[in-house]
ZAMARGU-4260 file (C-alpha; in steps of 0.2 Angstrom, whole numbers, plus 5000, padded with zeros to 4 digits):
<rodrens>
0) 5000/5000/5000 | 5007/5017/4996 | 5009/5028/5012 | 5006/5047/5010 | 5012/5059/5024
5) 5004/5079/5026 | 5018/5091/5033 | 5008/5103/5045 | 5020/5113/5058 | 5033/5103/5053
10) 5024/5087/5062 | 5021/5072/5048 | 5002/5066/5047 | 5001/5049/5038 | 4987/5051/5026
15) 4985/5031/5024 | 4982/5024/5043 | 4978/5040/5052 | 4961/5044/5043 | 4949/5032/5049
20) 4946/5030/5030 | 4956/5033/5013 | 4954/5048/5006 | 4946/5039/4992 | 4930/5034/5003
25) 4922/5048/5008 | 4915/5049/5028 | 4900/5039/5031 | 4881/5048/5033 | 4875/5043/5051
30) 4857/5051/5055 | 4852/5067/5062 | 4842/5062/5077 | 4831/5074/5083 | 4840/5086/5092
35) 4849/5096/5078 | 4847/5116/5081 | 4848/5126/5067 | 4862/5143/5072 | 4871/5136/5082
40) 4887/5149/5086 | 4904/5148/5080 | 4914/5142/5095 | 4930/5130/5098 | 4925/5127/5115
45) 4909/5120/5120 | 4916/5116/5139 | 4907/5119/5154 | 4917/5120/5170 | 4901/5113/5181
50) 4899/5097/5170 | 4903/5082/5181 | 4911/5074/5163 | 4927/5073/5159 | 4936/5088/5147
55) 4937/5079/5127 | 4947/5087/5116 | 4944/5081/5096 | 4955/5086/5083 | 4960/5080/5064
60) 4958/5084/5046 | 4946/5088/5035 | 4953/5082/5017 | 4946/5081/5000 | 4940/5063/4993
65) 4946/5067/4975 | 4965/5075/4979 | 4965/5070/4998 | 4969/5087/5002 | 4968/5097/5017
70) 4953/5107/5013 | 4952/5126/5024 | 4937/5136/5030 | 4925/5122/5030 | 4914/5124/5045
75) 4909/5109/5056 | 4893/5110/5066 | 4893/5099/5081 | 4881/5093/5095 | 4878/5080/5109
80) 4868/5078/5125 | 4875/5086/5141 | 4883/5074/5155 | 4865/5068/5159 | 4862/5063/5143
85) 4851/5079/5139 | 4850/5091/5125 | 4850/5106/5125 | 4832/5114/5115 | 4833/5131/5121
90) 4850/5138/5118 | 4865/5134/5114 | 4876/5122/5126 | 4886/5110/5119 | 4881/5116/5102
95) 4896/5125/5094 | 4904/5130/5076 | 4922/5125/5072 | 4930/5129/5056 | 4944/5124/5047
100) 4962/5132/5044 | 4973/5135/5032 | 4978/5118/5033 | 4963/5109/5035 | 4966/5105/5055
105) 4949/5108/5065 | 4951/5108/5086 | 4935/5106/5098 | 4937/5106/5116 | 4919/5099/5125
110) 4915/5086/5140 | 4912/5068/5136 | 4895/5063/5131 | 4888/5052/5140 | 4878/5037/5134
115) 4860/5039/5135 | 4842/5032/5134 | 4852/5013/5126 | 4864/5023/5114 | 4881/5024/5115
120) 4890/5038/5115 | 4891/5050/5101 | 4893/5066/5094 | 4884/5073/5080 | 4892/5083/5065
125) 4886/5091/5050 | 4897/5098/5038 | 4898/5102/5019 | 4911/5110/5008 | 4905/5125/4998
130) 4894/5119/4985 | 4896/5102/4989 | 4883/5091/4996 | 4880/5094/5015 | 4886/5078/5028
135) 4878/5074/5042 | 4884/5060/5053 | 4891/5053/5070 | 4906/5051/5082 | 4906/5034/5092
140) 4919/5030/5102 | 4931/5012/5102 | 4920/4998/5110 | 4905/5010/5114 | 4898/5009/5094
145) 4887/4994/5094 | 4885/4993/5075 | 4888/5009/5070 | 4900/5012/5054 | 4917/5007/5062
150) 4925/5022/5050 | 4917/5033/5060 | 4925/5028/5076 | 4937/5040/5083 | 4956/5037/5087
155) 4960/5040/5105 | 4976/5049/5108 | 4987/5044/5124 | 4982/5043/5144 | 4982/5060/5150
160) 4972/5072/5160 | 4961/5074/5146 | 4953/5063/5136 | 4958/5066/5116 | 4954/5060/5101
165) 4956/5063/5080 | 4944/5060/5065 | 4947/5065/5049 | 4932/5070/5037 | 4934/5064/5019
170) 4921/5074/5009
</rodrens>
């Protein structure tokens, strides 16, 4: 298998084993659920400091599906249930806007979902290039997805004091 690598701060990125799928597969639709609220802020950190959840910090790419390029200014809608499995329907927490750089890297800071009502875990996202077609899926996380797509299972980074993981988005 040919291995690409991205250069970004002078930190390699393997393109082939890092994305949870090659860049010739785009991401996986997952469903809305009913909870999605339209204008939601832009806003990198969706942590509250009174949330009994531990701080989750997810990171990656989003890359192109025809040139697997790092693609910038694409803007990532996410959402998920508060630490008692709750969401939010009359404002805006843990409802947030995060949008691409210049080298396609996108950074949220939140607090773990928990899981809820017989689902695992998750995190919604919604996404769409300009004038591309719009994404929505899901987030699960290793050996919470029961059945759910396993490319969109996120990696986990290293023991810490806060939980971190990376996706990349192929659209």
């Amino acid at each position: 298998m040919h291995r690409r690598a991205l250069i970004l701060a002078g930190l390699a990125y393997p393109l082939v084993g890092r994305a949870q799928q090659s860049c010739g597969l785009p991401t996986p639709e997952d469903i809305e659920g009913p909870f999605y609220k339209p204008g939601a802020p832009l806003k990198a950190s969706l942590v509250e400091a009174n949330s009994t959840a531990e701080k989750l910090i997810v990171t990656g790419l989003v890359l192109s599906m025809s040139a697997c390029r790092p693609l910038a200014g694409v803007k990532l809608d996410f959402w998920h249930a508060n630490d008692k499995g709750e969401y939010d329907a009359l404002g805006f927490r843990y409802r947030g806007i995060v949008e691409t750089d210049a080298q396609g890297r996108y950074r949220l800071e939140t607090n773990l979902p928990p899981p809820y009502m017989g689902r695992p875990r998750h995190i919604h996202v919604k996404t769409q290039t300009r004038g591309g077609p719009l994404l929505t899926t899901q987030l699960y996380f290793p050996g919470e997805a029961r059945g759910a797509d396993r490319s969109l299972i996120v990696k986990p980074g290293p023991a810490g004091p806060v939980r971190t993981v990376t996706y990349d988005f192929v659209l």
